[in-house]
C-alpha positions in Angstrom: -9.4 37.9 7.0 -9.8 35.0 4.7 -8.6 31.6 5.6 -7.2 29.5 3.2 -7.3 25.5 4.2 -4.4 23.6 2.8 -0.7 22.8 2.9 1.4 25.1 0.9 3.1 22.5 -1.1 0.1 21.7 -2.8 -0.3 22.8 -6.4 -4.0 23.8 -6.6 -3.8 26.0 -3.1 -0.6 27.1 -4.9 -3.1 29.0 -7.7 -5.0 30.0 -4.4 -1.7 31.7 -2.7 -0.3 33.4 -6.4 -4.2 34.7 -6.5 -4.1 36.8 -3.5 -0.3 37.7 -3.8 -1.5 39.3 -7.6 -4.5 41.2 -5.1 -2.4 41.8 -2.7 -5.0 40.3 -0.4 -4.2 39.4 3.4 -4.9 35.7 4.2 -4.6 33.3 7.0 -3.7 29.5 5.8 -3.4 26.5 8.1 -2.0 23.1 6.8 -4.6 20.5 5.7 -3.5 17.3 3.7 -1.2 14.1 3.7 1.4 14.4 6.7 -1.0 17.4 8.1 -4.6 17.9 9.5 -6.5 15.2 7.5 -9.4 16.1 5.4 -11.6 13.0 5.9 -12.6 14.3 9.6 -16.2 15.2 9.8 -14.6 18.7 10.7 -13.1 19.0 7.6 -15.6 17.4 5.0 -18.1 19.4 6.4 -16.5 22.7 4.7 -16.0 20.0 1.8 -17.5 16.7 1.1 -14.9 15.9 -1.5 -12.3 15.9 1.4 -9.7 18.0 -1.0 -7.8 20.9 -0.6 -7.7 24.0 -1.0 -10.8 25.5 1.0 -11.6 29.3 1.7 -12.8 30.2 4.3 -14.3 34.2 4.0 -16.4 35.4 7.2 -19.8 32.8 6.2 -19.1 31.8 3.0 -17.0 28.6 2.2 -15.6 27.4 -0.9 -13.9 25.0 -2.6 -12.3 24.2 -5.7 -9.5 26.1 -6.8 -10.3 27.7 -10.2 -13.7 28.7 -8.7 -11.8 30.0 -5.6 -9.9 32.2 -7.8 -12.4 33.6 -9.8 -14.5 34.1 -6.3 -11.3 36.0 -5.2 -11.2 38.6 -8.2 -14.4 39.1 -8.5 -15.1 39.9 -4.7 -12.0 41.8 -4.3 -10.9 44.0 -6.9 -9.5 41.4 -9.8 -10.8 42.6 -12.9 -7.6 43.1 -14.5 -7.0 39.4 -13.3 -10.9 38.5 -14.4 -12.2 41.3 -16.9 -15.9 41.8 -16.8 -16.3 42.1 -20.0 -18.4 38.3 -21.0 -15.8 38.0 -24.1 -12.2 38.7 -22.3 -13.7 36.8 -19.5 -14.8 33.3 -20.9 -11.3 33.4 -22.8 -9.8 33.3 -19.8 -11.9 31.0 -18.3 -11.7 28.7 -21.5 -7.7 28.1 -20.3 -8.2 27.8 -16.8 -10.8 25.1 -17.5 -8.8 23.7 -20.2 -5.9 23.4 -17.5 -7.9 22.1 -15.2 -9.6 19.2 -17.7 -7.0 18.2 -20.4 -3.8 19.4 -18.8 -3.7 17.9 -15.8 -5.6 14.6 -17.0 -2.5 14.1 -19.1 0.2 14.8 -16.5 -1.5 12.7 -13.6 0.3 9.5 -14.4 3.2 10.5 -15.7 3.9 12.7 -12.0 2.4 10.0 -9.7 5.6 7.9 -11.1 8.4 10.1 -11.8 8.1 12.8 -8.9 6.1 11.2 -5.8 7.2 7.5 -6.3 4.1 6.1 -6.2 3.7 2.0 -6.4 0.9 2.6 -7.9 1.6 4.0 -11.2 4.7 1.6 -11.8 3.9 0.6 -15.3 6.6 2.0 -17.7 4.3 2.0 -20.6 1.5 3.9 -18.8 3.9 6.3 -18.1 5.3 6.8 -21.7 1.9 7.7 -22.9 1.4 9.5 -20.0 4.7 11.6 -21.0 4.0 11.9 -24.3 0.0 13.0 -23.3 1.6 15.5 -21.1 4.0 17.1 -23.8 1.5 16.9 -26.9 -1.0 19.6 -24.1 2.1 21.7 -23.6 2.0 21.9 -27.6 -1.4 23.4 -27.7 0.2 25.6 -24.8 3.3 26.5 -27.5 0.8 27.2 -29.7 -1.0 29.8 -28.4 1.9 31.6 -26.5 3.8 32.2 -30.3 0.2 33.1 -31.6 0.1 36.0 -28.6 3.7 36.4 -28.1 3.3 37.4 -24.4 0.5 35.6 -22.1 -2.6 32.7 -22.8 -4.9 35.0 -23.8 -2.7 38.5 -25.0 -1.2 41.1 -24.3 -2.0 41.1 -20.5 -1.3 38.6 -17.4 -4.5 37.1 -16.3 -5.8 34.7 -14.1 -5.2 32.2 -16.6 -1.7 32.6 -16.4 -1.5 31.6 -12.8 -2.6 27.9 -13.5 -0.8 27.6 -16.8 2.0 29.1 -14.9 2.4 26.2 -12.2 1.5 23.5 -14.9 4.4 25.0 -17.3 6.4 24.9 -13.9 5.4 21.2 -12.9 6.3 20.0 -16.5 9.6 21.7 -16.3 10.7 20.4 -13.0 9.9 17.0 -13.7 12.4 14.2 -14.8 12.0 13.5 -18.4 12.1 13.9 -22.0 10.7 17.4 -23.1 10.2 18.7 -26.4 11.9 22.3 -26.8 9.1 25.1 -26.9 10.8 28.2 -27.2 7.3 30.1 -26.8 6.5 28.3 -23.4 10.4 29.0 -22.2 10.0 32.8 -23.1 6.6 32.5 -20.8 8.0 31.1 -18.1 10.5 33.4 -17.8 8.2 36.4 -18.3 6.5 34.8 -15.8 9.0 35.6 -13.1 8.3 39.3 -12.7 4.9 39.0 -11.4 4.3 39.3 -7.7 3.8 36.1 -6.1 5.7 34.3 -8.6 8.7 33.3 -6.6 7.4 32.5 -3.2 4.3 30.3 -4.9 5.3 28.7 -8.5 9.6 29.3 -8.9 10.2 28.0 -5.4 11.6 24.5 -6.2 8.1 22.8 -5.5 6.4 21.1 -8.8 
C-alpha cells in the first residue's frame, strides 16, 4: 500500500489525497510537518533532501514533489482519464498544473503568510496589497479560460489539472480579502463539488 508522508492540513499533500480519492487508490498517510514528525531529521531528508512535504512512499520507489506525485499516481495506476496519454491532451494539462504550481502560487505566498497564518514576517501592508492584487490578476487568467471552456481548465472533462486549480480557487476563496467577482471561477468551484474526494480534501473548511 502506498504511504503518503505529510499532515493532512497541508495543501500540496491535499492534491496528493484528492489524487488517489479520484483513483480510488488505498493509501496509508502518517503526519509529517510543523506541530508533527519534523522533516529536517536525517530520517526524513533522506526520503527528501528538500525536507518538504508531501512524500510517497510506493514498495521501493520514493517521491517527492506533489504535481510529479500526481502524475506518478495516474500514470502507475490507472489515471488516464485524469492524465490522457495522448502528448497533446496531456501537456495541456500539464501546462496548468505547472502554471499553478509557478505563477499561482508565487502570487498568493505573501498575501496568505499575512492574512491566514499570521505570520510576523510578512507584516508589511504594502507587500501585501500587491501580493493581493498579484493573487487576483492569476485568478483572472483562471476566469479566463474557465468562460473560454465553460466547464473545467482544459474542456469538457475533469482532469488532474482541476485538482490543483481546485485547492488554489478554494484557498483564494477562503481567505480574508477583497476579490474581484468571477462568475466563471464560482460556477467551477461549484461544479467542483461533485467529484469524489472533493469534500473530505478541498471543501473541508481548510485553505
Amino acid at each position: 500500500m502506498i504511504k503518503i508522508l505529510g499532515k493532512s492540513s497541508s495543501i500540496n499533500v491535499r492534491k496528493v489525497l484528492w489524487t488517489c480519492a479520484e483513483l480510488g487508490l488505498p493509501f496509508e498517510r502518517e503526519d509529517w510537518g510543523d506541530e508533527f514528525r519534523p522533516t529536517r531529521t536525517p530520517e526524513f531528508l533522506r526520503l527528501n533532501p528538500n525536507a518538504m512535504v508531501p512524500v510517497i512512499v510506493d514498495g521501493d520507489f520514493v517521491l517527492w514533489e506533489s504535481n510529479a506525485i500526481c502524475r506518478y499516481l495516474c500514470a502507475q495506476y490507472g489515471g488516464a482519464s485524469l492524465l490522457p496519454a495522448a502528448p497533446a491532451e496531456r501537456a495541456r494539462v500539464e501546462q496548468w498544473m505547472d502554471w499553478q504550481a509557478t505563477e499561482l502560487n508565487n502570487a498568493w505566498r505573501y498575501a496568505f503568510m499575512a492574512l491566514v497564518r499570521h505570520s510576523g514576517a510578512h507584516g508589511d501592508a504594502a507587500q501585501v496589497s500587491v501580493s493581493v492584487a498579484g493573487w487576483n490578476r492569476q485568478i483572472g487568467i483562471l476566469e479566463g479560460q474557465l468562460g473560454a471552456t465553460g466547464a473545467y481548465a482544459t474542456g469538457d472533462n475533469f482532469t488532474l489539472a482541476d485538482i490543483v486549480l481546485g485547492l488554489s480557487v478554494n484557498r483564494w476563496m477562503m481567505t480574508p480579502m477583497q476579490r474581484p467577482a468571477y462568475p466563471s471561477v464560482a460556477l467551477y468551484y461549484q461544479r467542483l463539488h461533485a467529484r469524489p474526494g472533493f469534500a473530505e480534501y478541498c471543501g473541508n473548511g481548510v485553505p
